[in-house]
PDB file of N, CA, C and O in Angstrom:
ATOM      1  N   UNK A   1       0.826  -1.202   0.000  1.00  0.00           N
ATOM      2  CA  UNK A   1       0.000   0.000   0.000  1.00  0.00           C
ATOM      3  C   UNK A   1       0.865   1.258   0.000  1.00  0.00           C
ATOM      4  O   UNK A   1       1.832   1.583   0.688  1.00  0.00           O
ATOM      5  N   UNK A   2       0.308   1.768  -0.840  1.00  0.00           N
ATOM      6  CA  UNK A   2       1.320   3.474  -0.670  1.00  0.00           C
ATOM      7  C   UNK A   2       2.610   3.568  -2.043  1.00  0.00           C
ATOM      8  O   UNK A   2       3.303   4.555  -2.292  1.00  0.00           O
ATOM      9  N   UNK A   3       2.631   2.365  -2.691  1.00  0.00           N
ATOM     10  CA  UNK A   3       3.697   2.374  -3.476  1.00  0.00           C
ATOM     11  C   UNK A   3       3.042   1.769  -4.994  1.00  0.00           C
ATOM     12  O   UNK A   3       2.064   1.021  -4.995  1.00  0.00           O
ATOM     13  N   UNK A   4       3.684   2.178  -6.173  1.00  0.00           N
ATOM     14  CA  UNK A   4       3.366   1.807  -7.015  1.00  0.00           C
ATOM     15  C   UNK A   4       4.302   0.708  -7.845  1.00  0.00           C
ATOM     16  O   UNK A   4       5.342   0.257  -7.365  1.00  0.00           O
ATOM     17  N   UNK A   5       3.773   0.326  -9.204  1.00  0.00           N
ATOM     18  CA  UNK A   5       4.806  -0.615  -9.310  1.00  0.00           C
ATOM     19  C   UNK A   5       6.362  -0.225  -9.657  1.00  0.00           C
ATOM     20  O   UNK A   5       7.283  -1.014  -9.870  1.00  0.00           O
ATOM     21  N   UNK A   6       6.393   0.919  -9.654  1.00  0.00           N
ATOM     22  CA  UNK A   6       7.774   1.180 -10.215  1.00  0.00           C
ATOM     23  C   UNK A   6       8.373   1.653  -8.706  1.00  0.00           C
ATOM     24  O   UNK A   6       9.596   1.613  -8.570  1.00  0.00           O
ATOM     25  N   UNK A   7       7.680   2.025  -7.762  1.00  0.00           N
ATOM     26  CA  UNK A   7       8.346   2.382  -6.231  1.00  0.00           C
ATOM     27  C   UNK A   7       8.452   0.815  -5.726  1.00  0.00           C
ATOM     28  O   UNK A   7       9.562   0.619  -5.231  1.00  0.00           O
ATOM     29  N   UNK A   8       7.789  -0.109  -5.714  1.00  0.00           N
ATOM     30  CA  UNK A   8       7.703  -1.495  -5.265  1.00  0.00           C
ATOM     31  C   UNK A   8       8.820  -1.931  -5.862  1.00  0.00           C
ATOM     32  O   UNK A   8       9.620  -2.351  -5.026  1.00  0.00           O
ATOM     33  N   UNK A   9       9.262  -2.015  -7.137  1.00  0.00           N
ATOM     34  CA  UNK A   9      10.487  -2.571  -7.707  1.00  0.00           C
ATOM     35  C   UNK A   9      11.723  -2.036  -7.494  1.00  0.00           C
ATOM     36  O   UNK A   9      12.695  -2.768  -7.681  1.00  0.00           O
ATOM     37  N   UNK A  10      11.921  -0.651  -7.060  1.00  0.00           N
ATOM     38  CA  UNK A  10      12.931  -0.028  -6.630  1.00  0.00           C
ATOM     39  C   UNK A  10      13.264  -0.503  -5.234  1.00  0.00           C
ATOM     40  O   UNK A  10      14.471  -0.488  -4.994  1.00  0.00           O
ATOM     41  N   UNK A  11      12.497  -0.914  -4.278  1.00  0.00           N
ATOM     42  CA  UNK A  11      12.765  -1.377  -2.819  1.00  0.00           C
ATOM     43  C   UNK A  11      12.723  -2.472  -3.069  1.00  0.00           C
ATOM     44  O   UNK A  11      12.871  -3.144  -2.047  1.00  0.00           O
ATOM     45  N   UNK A  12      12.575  -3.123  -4.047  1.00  0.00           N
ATOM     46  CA  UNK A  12      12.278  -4.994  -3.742  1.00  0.00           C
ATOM     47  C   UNK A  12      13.970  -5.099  -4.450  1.00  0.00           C
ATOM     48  O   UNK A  12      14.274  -6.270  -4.223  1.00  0.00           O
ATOM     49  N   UNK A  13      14.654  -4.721  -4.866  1.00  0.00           N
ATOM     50  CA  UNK A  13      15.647  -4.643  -5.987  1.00  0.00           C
ATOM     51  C   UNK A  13      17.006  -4.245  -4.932  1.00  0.00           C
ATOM     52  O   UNK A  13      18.085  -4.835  -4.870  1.00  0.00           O
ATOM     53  N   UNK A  14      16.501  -2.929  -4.068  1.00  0.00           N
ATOM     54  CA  UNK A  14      17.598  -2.246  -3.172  1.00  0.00           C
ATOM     55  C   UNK A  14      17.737  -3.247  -1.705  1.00  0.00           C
ATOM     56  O   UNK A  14      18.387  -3.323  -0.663  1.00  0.00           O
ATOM     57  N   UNK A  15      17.000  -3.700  -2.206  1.00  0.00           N
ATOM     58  CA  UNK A  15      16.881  -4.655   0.030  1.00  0.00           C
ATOM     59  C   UNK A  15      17.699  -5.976  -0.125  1.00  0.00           C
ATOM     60  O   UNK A  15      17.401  -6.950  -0.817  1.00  0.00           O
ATOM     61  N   UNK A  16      18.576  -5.833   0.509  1.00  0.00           N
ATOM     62  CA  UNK A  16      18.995  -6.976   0.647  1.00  0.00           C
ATOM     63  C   UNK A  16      18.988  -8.644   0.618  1.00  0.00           C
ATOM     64  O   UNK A  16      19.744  -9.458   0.088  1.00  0.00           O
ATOM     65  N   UNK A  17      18.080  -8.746   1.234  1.00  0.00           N
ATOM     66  CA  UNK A  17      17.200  -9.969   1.606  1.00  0.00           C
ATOM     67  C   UNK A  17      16.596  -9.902   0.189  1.00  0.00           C
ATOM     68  O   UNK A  17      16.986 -10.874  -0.458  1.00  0.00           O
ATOM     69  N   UNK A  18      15.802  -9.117  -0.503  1.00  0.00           N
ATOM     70  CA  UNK A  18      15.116  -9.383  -2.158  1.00  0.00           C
ATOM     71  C   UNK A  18      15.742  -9.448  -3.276  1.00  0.00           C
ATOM     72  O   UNK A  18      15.256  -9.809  -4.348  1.00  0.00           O
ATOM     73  N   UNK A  19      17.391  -8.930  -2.969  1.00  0.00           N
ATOM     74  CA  UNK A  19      17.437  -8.205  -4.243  1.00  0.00           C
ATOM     75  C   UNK A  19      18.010  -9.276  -5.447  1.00  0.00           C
ATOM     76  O   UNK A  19      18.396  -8.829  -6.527  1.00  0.00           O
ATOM     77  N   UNK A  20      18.022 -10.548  -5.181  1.00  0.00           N
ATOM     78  CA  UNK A  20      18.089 -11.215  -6.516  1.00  0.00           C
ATOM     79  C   UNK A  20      16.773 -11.903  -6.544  1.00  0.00           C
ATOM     80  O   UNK A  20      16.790 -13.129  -6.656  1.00  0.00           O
ATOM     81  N   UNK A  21      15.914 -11.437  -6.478  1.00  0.00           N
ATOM     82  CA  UNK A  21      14.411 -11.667  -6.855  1.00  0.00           C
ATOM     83  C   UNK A  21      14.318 -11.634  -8.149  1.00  0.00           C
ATOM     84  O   UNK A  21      14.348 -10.405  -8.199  1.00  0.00           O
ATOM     85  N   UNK A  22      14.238 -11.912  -9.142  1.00  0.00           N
ATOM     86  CA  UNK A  22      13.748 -11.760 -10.524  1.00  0.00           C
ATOM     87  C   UNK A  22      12.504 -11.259 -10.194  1.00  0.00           C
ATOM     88  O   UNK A  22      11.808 -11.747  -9.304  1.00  0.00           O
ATOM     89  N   UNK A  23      12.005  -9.748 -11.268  1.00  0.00           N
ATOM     90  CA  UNK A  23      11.084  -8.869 -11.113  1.00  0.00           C
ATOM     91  C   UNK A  23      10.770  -9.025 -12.486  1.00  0.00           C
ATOM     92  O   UNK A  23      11.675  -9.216 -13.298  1.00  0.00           O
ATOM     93  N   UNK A  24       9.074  -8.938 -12.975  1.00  0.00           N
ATOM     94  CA  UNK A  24       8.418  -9.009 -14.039  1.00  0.00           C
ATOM     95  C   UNK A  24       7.557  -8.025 -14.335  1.00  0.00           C
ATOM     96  O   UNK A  24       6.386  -8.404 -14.368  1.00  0.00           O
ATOM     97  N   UNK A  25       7.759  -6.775 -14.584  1.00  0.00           N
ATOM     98  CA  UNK A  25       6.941  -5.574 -14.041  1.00  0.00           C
ATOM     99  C   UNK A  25       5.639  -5.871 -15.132  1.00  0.00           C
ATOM    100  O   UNK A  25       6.038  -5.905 -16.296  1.00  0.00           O
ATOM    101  N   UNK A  26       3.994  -6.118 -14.956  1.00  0.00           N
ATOM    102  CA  UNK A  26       3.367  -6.159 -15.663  1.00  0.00           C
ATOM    103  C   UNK A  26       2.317  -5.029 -15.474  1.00  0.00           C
ATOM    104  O   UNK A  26       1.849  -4.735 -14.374  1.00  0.00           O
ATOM    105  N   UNK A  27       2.030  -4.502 -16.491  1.00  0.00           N
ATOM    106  CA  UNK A  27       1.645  -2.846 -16.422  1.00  0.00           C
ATOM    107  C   UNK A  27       0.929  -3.238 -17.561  1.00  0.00           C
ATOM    108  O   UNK A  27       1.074  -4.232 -18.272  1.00  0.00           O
ATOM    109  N   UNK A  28      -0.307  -1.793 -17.666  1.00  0.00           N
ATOM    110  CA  UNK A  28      -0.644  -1.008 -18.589  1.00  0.00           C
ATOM    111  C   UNK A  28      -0.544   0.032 -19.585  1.00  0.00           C
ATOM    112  O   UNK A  28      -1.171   0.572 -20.496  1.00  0.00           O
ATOM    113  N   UNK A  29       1.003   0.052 -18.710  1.00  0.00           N
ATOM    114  CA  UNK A  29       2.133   1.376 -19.623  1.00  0.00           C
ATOM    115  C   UNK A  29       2.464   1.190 -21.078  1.00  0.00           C
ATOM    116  O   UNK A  29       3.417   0.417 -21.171  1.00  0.00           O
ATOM    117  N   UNK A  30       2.236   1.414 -21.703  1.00  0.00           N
ATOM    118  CA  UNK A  30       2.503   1.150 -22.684  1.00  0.00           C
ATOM    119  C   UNK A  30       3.887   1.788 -23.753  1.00  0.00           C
ATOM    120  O   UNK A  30       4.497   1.242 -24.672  1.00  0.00           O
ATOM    121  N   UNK A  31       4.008   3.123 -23.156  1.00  0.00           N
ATOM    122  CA  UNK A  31       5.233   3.759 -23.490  1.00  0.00           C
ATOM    123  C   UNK A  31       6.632   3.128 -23.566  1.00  0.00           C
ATOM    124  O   UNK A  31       6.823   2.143 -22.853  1.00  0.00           O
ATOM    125  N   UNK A  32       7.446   3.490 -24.198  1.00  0.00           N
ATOM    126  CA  UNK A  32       9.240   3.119 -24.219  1.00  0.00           C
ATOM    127  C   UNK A  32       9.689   3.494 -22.939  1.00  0.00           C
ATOM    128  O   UNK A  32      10.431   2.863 -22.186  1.00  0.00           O
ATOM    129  N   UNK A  33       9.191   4.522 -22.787  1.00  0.00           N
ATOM    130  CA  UNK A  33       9.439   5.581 -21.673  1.00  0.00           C
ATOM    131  C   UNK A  33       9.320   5.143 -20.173  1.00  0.00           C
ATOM    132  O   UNK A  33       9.923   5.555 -19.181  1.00  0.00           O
ATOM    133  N   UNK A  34       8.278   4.101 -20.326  1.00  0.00           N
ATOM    134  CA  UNK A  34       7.550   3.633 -18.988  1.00  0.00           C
ATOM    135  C   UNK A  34       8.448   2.273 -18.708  1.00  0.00           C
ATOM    136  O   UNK A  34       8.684   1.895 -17.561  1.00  0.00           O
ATOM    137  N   UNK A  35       8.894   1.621 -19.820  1.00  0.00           N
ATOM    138  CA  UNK A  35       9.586   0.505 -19.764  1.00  0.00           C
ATOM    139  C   UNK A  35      10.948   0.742 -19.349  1.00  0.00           C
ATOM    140  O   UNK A  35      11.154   0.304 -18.217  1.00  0.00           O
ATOM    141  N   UNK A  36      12.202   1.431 -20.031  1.00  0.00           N
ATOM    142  CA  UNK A  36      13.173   1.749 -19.665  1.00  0.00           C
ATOM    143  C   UNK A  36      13.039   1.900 -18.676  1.00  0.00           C
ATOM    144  O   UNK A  36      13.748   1.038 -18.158  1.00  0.00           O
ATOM    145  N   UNK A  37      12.412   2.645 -17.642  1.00  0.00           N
ATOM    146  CA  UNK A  37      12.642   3.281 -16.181  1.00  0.00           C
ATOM    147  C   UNK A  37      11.467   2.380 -15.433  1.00  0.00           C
ATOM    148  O   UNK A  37      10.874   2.888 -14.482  1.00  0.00           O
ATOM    149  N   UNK A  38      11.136   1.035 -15.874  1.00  0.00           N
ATOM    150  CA  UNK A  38      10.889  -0.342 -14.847  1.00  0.00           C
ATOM    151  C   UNK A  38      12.150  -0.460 -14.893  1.00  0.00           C
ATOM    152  O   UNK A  38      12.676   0.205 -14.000  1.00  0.00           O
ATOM    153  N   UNK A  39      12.967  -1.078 -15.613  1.00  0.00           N
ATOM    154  CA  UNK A  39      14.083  -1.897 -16.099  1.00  0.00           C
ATOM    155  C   UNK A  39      15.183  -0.991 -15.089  1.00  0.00           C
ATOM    156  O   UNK A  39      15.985  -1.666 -14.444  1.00  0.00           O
ATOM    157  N   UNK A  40      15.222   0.216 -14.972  1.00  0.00           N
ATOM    158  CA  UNK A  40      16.419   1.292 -14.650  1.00  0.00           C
ATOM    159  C   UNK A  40      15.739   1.490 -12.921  1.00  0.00           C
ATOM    160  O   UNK A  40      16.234   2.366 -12.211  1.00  0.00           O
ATOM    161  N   UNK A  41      14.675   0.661 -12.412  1.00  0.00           N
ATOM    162  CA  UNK A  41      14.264   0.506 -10.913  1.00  0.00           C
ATOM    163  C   UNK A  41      14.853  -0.456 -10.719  1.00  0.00           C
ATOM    164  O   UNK A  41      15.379  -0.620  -9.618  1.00  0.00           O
ATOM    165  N   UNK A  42      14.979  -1.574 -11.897  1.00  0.00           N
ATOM    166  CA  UNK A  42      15.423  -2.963 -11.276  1.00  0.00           C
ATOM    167  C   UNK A  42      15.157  -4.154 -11.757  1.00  0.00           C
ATOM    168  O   UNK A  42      15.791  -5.194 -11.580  1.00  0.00           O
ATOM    169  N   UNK A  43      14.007  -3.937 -12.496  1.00  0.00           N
ATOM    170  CA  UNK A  43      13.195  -4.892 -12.837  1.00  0.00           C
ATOM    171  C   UNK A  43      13.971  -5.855 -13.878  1.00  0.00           C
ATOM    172  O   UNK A  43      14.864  -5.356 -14.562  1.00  0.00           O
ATOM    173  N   UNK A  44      13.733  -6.866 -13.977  1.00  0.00           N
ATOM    174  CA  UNK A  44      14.128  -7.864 -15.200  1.00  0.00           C
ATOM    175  C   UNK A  44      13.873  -8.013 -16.524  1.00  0.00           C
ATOM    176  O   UNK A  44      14.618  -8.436 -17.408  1.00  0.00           O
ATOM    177  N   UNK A  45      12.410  -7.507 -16.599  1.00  0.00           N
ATOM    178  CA  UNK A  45      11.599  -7.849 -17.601  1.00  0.00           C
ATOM    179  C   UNK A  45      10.642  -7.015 -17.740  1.00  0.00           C
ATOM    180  O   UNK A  45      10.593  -6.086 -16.934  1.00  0.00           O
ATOM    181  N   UNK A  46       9.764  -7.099 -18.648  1.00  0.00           N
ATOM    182  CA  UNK A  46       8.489  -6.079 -18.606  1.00  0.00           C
ATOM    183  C   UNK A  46       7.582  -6.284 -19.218  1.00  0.00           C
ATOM    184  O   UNK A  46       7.924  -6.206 -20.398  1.00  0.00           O
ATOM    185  N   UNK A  47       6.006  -6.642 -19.092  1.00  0.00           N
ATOM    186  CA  UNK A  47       5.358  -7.101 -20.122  1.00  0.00           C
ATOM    187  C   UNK A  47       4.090  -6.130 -19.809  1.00  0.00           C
ATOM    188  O   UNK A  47       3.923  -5.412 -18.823  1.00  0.00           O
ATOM    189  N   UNK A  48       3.255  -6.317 -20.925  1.00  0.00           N
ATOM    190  CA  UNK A  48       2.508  -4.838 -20.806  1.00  0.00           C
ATOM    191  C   UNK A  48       0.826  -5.871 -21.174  1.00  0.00           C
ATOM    192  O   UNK A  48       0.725  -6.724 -22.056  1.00  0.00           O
ATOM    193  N   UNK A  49      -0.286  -5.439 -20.206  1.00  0.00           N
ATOM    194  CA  UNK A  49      -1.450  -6.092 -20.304  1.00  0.00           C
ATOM    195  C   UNK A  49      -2.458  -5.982 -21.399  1.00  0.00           C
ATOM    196  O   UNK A  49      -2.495  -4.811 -21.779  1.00  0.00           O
ATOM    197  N   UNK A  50      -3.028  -6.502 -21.849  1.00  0.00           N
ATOM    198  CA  UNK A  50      -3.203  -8.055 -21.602  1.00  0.00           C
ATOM    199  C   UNK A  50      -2.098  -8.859 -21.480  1.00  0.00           C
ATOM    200  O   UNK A  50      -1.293  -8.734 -22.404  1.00  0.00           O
ATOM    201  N   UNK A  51      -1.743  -9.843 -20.406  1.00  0.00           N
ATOM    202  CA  UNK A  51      -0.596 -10.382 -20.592  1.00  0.00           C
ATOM    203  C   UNK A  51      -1.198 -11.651 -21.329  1.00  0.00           C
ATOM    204  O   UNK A  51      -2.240 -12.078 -20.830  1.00  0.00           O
ATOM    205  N   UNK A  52      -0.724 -12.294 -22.394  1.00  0.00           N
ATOM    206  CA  UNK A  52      -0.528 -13.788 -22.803  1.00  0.00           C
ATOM    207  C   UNK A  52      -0.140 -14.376 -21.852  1.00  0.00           C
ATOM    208  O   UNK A  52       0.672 -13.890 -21.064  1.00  0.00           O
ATOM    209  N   UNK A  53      -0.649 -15.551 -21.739  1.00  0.00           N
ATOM    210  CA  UNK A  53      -0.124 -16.651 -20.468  1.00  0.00           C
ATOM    211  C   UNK A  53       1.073 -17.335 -21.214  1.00  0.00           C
ATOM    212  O   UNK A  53       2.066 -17.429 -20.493  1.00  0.00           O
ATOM    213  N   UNK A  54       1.181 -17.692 -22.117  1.00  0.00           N
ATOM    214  CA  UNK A  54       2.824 -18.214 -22.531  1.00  0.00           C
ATOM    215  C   UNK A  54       3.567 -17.240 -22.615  1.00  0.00           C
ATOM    216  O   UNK A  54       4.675 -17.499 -22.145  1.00  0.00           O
ATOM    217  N   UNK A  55       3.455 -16.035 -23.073  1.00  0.00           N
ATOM    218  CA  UNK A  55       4.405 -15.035 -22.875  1.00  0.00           C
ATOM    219  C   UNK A  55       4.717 -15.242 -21.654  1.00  0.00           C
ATOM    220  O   UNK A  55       5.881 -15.595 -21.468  1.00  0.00           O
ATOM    221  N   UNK A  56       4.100 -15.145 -20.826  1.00  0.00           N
ATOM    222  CA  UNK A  56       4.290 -14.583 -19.346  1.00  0.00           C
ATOM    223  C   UNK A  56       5.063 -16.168 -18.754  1.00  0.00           C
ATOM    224  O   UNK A  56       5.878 -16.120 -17.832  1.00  0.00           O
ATOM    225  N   UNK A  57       4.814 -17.044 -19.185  1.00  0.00           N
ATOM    226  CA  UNK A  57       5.430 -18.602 -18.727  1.00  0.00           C
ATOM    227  C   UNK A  57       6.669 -18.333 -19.225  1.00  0.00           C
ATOM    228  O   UNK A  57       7.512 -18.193 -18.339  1.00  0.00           O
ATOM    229  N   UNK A  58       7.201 -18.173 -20.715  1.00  0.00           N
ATOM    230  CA  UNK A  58       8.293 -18.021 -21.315  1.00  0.00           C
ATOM    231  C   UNK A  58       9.415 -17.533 -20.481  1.00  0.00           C
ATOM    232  O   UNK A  58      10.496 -18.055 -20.207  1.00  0.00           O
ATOM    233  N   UNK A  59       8.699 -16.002 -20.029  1.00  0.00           N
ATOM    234  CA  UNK A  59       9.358 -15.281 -19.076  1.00  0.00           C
ATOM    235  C   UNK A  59      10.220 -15.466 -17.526  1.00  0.00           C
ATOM    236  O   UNK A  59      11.325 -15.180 -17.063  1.00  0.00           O
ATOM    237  N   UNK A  60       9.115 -16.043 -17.141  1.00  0.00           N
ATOM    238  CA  UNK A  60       9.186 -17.056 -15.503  1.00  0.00           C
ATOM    239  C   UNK A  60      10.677 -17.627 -15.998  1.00  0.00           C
ATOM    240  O   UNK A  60      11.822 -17.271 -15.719  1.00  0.00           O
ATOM    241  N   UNK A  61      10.029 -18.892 -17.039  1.00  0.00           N
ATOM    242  CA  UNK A  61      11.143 -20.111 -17.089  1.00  0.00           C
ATOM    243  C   UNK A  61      12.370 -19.348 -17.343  1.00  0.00           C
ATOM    244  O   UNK A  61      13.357 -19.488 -16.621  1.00  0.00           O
ATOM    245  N   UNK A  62      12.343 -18.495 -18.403  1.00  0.00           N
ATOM    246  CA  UNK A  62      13.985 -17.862 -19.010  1.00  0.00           C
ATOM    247  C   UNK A  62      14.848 -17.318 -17.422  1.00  0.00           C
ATOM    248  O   UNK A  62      16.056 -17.080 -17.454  1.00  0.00           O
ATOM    249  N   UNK A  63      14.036 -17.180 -16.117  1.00  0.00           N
ATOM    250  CA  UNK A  63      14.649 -16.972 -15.273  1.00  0.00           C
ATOM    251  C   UNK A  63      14.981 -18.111 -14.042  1.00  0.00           C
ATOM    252  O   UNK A  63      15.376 -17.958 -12.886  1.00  0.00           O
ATOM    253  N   UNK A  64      14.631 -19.332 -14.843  1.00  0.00           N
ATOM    254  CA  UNK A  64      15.245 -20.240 -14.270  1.00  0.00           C
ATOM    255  C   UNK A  64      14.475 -20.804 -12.396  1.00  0.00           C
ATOM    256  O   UNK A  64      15.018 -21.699 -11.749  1.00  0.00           O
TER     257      UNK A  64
END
């Protein structure tokens, strides 16, 4: 509560205890603009909604 997804990925990324979390930021953003600066919080990946469910599986697995 109180944070959005791009403030949530910046603390999940900076904390110790999280920070090799693989992050999948899934948004409605649709911009270049909005993506670069998930990615530049921390994030891994980025997929934009509607998500495809194999997209979104593809994703998971490529992180092992």
């Amino acid at each position: 509560p109180g944070l959005n997804g791009f403030q949530a990925t910046r603390a999940i990324s900076r904390d110790p205890a999280t920070r090799t979390v693989p992050i999948i930021l899934c948004t409605s953003k649709t911009q270049e603009t909005d993506k670069i600066w998930g990615l530049r919080q921390g994030a891994r990946d980025y997929i934009v909604k509607p998500v495809k469910r194999d997209e979104l599986l593809a994703k998971i697995t490529a992180f092992g």
